[in-house]
C-alpha positions as CSV (number, residue, x, y, z in Angstrom):
1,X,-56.7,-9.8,1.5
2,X,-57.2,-13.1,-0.3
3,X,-55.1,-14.2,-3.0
4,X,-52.3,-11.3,-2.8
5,X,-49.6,-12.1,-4.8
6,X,-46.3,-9.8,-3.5
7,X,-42.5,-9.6,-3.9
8,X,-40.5,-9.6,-0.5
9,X,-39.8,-5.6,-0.8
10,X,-43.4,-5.3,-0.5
11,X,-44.2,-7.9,2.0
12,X,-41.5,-5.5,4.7
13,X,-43.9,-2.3,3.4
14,X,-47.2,-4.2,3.9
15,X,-47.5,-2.5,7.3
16,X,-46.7,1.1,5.8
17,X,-49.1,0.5,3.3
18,X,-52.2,-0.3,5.5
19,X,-52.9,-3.6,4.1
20,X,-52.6,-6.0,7.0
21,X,-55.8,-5.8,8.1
22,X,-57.1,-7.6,4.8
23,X,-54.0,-9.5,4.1
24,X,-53.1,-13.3,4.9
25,X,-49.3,-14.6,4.3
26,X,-47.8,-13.1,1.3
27,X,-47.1,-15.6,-0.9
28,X,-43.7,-15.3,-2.7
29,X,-43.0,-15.7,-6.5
30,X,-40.7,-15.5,-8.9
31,X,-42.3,-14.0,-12.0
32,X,-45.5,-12.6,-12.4
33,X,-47.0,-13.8,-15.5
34,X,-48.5,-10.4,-17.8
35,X,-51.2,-11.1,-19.7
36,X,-51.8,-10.1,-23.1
37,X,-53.1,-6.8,-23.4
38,X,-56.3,-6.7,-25.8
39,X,-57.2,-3.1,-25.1
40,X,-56.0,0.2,-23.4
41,X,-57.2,2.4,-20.1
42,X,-58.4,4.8,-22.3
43,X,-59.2,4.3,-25.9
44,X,-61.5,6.9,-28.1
45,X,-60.1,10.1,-29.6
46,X,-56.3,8.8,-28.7
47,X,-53.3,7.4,-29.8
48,X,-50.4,5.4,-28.1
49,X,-47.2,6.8,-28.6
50,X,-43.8,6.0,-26.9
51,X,-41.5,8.2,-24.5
52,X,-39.2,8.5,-27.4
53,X,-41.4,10.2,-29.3
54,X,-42.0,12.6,-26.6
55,X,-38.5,13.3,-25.9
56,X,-37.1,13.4,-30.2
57,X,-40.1,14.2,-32.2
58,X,-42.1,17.3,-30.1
59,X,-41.1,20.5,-28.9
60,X,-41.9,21.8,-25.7
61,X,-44.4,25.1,-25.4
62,X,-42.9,28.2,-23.8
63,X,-44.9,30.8,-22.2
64,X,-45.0,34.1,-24.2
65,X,-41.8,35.3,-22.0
66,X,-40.3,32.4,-23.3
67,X,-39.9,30.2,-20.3
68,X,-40.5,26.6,-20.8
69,X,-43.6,24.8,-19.6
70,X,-42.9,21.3,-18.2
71,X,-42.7,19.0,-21.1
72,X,-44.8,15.7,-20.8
73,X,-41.6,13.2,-20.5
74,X,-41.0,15.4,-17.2
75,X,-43.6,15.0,-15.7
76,X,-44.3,11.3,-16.6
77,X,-40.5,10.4,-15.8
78,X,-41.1,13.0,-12.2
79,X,-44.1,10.4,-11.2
80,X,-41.8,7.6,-12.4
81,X,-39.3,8.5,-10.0
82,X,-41.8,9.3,-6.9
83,X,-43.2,5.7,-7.7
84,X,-39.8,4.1,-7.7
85,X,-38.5,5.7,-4.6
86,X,-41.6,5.2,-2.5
87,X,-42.0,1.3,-4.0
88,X,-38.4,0.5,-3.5
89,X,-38.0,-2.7,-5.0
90,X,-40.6,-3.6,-6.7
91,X,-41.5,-4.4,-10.5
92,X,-42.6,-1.5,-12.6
93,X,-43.7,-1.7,-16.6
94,X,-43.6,0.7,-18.7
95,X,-45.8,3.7,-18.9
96,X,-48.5,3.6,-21.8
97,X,-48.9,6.6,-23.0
98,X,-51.3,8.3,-24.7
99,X,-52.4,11.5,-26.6
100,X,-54.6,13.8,-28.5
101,X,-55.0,17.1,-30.0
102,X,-51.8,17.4,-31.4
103,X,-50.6,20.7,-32.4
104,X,-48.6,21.2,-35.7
105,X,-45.8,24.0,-36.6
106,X,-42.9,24.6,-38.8
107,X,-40.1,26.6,-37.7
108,X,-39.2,30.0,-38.6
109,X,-37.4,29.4,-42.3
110,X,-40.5,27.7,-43.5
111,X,-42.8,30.2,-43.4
112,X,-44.6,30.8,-46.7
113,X,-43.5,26.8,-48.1
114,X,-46.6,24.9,-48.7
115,X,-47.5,22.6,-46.5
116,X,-47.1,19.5,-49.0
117,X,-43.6,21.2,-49.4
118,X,-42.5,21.0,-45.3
119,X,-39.6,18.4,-45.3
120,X,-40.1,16.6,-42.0
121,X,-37.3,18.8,-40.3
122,X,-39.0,22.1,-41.0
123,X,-42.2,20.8,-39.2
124,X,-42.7,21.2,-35.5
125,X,-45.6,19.1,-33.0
126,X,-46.7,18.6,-29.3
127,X,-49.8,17.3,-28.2
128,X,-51.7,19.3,-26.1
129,X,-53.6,16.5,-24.2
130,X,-51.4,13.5,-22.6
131,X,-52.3,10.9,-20.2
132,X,-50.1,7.7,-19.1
133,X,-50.7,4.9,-16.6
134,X,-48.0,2.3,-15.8
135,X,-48.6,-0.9,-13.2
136,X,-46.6,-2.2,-10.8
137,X,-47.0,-5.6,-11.8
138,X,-45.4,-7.0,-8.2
139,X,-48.6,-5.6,-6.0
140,X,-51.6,-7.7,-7.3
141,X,-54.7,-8.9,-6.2
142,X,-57.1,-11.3,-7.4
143,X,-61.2,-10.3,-6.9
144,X,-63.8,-12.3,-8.2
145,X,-61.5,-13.9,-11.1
146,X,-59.6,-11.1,-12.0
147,X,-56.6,-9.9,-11.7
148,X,-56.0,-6.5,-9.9
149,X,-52.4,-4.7,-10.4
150,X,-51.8,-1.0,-8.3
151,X,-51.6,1.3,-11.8
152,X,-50.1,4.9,-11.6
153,X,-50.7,7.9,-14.0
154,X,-51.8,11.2,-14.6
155,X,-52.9,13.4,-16.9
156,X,-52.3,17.2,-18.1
157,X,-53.7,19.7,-20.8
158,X,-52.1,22.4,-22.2
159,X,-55.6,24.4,-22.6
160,X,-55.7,24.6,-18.5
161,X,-53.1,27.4,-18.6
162,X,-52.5,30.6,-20.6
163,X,-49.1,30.3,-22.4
164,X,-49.9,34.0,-23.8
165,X,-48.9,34.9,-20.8
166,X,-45.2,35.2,-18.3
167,X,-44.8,31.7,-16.5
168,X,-47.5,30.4,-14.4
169,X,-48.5,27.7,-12.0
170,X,-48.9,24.7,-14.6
171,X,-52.1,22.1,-13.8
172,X,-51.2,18.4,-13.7
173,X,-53.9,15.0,-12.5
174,X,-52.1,12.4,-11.0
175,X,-54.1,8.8,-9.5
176,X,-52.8,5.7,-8.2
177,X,-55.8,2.7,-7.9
178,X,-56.2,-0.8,-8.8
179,X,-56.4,-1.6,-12.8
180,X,-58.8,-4.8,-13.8
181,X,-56.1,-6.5,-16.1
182,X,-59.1,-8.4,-17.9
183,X,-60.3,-5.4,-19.3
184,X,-57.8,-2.7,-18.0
185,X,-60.7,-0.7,-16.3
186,X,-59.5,1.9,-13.9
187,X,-61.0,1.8,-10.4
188,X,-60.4,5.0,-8.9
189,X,-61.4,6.7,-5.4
190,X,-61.1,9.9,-3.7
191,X,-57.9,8.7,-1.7
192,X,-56.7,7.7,-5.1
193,X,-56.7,11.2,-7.0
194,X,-55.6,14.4,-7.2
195,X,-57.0,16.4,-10.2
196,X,-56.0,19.8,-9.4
197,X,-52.3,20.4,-8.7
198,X,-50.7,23.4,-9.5
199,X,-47.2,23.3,-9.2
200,X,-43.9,25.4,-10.9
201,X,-41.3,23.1,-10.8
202,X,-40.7,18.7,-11.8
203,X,-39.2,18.9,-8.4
204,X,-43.2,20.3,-7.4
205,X,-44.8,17.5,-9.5
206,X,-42.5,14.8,-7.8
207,X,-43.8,16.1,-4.0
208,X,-46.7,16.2,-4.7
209,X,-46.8,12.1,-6.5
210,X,-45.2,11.3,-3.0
211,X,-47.8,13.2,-0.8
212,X,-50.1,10.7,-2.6
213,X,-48.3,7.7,-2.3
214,X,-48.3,8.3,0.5
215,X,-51.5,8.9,1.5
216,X,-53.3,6.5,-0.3
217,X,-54.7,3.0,1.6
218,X,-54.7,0.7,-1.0
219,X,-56.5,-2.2,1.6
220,X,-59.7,0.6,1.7
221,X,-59.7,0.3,-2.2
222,X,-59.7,-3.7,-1.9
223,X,-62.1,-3.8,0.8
224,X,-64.6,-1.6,-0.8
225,X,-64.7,-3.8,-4.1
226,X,-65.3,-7.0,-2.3
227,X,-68.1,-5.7,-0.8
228,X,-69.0,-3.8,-4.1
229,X,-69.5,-8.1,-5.2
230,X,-71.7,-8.8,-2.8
231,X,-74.2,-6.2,-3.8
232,X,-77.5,-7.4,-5.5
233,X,-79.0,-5.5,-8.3
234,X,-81.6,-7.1,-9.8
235,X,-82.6,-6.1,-14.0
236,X,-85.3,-4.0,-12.9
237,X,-83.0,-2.3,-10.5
238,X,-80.7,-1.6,-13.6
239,X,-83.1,-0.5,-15.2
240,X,-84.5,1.7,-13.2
241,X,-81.3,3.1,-12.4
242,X,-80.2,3.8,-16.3
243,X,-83.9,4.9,-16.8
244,X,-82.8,7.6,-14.1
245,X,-79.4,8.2,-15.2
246,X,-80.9,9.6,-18.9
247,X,-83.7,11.5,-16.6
248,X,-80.7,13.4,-15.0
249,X,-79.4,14.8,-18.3
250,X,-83.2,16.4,-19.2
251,X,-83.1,18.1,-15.4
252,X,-82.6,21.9,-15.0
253,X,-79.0,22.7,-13.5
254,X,-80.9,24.1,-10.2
255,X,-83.2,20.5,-9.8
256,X,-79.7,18.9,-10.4
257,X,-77.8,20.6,-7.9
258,X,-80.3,19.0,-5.2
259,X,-78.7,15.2,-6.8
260,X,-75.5,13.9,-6.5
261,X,-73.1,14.8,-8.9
262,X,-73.8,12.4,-11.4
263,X,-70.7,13.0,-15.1
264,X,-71.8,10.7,-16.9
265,X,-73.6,11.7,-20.4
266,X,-75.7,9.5,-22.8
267,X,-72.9,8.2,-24.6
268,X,-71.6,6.7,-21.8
269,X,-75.3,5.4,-20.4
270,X,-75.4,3.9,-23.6
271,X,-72.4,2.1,-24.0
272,X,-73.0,0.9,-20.4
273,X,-76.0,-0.6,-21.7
274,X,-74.9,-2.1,-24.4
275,X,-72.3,-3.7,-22.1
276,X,-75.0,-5.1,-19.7
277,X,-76.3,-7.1,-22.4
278,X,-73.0,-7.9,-24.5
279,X,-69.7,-7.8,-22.3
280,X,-67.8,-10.8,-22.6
281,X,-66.6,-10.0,-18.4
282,X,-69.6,-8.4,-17.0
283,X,-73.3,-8.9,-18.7
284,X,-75.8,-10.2,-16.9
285,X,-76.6,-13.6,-16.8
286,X,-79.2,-14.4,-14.4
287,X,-81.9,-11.3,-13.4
288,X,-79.2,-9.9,-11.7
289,X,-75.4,-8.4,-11.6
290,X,-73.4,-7.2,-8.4
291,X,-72.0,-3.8,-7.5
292,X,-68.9,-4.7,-8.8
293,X,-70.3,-5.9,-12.4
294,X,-71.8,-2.3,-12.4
295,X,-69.1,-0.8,-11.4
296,X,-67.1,-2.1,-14.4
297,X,-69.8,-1.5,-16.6
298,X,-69.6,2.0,-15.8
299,X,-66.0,2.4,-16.0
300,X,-65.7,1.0,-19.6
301,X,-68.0,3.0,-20.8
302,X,-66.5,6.3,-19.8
303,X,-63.0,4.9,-21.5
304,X,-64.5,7.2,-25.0
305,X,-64.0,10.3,-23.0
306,X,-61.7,13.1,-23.3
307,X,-58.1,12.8,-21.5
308,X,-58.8,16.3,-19.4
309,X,-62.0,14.7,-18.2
310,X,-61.5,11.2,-18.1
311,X,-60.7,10.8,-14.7
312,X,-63.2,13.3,-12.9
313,X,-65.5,10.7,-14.8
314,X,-63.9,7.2,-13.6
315,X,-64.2,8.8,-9.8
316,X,-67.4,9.5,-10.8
317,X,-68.3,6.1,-11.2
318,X,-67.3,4.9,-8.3
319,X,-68.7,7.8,-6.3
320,X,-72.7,6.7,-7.6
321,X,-72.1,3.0,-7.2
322,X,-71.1,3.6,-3.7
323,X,-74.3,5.8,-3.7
324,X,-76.3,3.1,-4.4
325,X,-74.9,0.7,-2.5
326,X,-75.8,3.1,0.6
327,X,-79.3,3.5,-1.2
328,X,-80.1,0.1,-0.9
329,X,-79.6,0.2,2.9
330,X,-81.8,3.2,3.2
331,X,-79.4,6.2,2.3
332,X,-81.4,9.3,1.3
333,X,-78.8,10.6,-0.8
334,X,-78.9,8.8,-4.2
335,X,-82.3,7.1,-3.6
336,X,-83.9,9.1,-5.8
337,X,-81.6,7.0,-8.7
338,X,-83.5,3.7,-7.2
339,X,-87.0,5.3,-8.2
């Protein structure tokens, strides 16, 4: 793996992390410089707040028998913890977090008090949509001039479960993959995600972080999006490849079961357009861009989306330029996208 900058603790776990076979000597530093961050993982319809906010300014949501749910700063501090303990000694930031939908109350004595009349104690709030991603900024790689950091987050939505009911298994999303710090684009695979775990307990959530530490291979990631760069798609190709893409969304459900799952809507074709011609990082500017300019292209544009469906569409992504990768060496399966 060219160009990996690691701390020592990492360069003892390269082994357990699969990485040798694309890694040369790890080169040693002091500091790892962070760049300025100029935008977020995800951006439309939220709002960065911090972990103190979390933990002093919302309430957590009981299930109608009055048993807690797991609040948001459990679960993002039980991932925290899996992350720490499986990367022993490495550097960690701090988790961005994010939100939307938030939910507004006032407590019992308020009732019947105008709402312009609510003193800020009397008012209650939790969001029902959270995501956060943090980066250890110690496990980096650098591909085709950017800079690469292993990111871990997850996701969770109170409208998955039924708090009108006695205490249930409670749905949580949790990914670890490799974040483009030029334009903090997620790159996430298969290995890299687990979007339906049902679990009772933080102790649940913080087996089931590990389980995918653990079984993630971060070198598969890396190779894949080197040879993501040295795909060829000429402007036609793109072209014809959007052209299909907007085709998809006019297709009956039974003519698109016989394609691959493809997420994305027009929104996101069009932003991924626009990006082709205008992105500072990733436009075209020749008559052609590589697999991994489209792949980027296609994972900025799907940054507007909803948290509870943000990541099933950055997988997506992946998933269909992989497709057409194997398309171009005479795959069947996503052919049909090539014309």
């Amino acid at each position: 793996m060219r160009d990996l900058v690691i701390m020592p603790a990492m360069a003892q776990r390269r082994e357990s992390l699969n990485m040798g076979e694309f890694a040369e000597e790890a080169i040693i530093v002091e500091e790892v410089a962070a760049p300025k961050r100029v935008n977020h993982f995800i951006e439309a319809n939220t709002q960065e707040v911090t972990l103190q906010h979390l933990q002093q300014d919302c309430i957590i949501p009981s299930f109608a028998s009055m048993e807690e749910t797991i609040s948001h700063q459990s679960f993002i501090g039980a991932v925290v913890d899996a992350a720490k303990d499986y990367f022993h000694g490495e550097q960690f930031d701090m988790p961005e977090i994010r939100i939307s939908h938030p939910i507004n109350g006032r407590i019992p004595s308020a009732l019947g008090k105008k709402a312009s009349e609510l003193t800020d104690e009397e008012k209650t709030l939790f969001y029902q949509r959270m995501c956060f991603c943090f980066e250890i900024p110690s496990i980096v790689h650098d591909e085709y001039g950017n800079r690469l950091a292993l990111s871990i987050g997850g996701v969770r939505a109170y409208n998955e479960i039924n708090l009108y009911s006695k205490k249930s298994v409670e749905r949580f999303k949790i990914f670890i993959g490799f974040r483009n710090r030029v334009c903090s684009n997620l790159m996430l695979t298969t290995d890299g995600l687990q979007d339906k775990i049902e679990v009772l307990s933080v102790q649940e959530l913080y087996a089931a972080a590990l389980n995918l530490f653990h079984a993630y291979n971060p070198s598969k990631d890396l190779h894949l999006l080197r040879t993501l760069g040295q795909m060829s798609i000429s402007t036609s190709e793109f072209c014809q490849i959007i052209g299909r893409m907007r085709l998809y969304q006019a297709l009956t459900p039974n003519q698109q079961k016989r394609l691959p799952r493809l997420l994305l809507g027009d929104s996101q074709i069009n932003a991924a357009c626009r990006a082709f011609v205008s992105d500072v990082n990733f436009k075209s500017t020749g008559d052609s861009i590589t697999g991994w300019q489209l792949l980027n292209l296609l994972n900025g544009s799907v940054k507007s989306s909803y948290i509870d469906n943000f990541l099933e569409r950055n997988l997506n992504c992946t998933e269909f330029v992989q497709g057409i990768q194997r398309a171009k060496l005479g795959d069947s399966e996503y052919a049909w996208f090539l014309g």
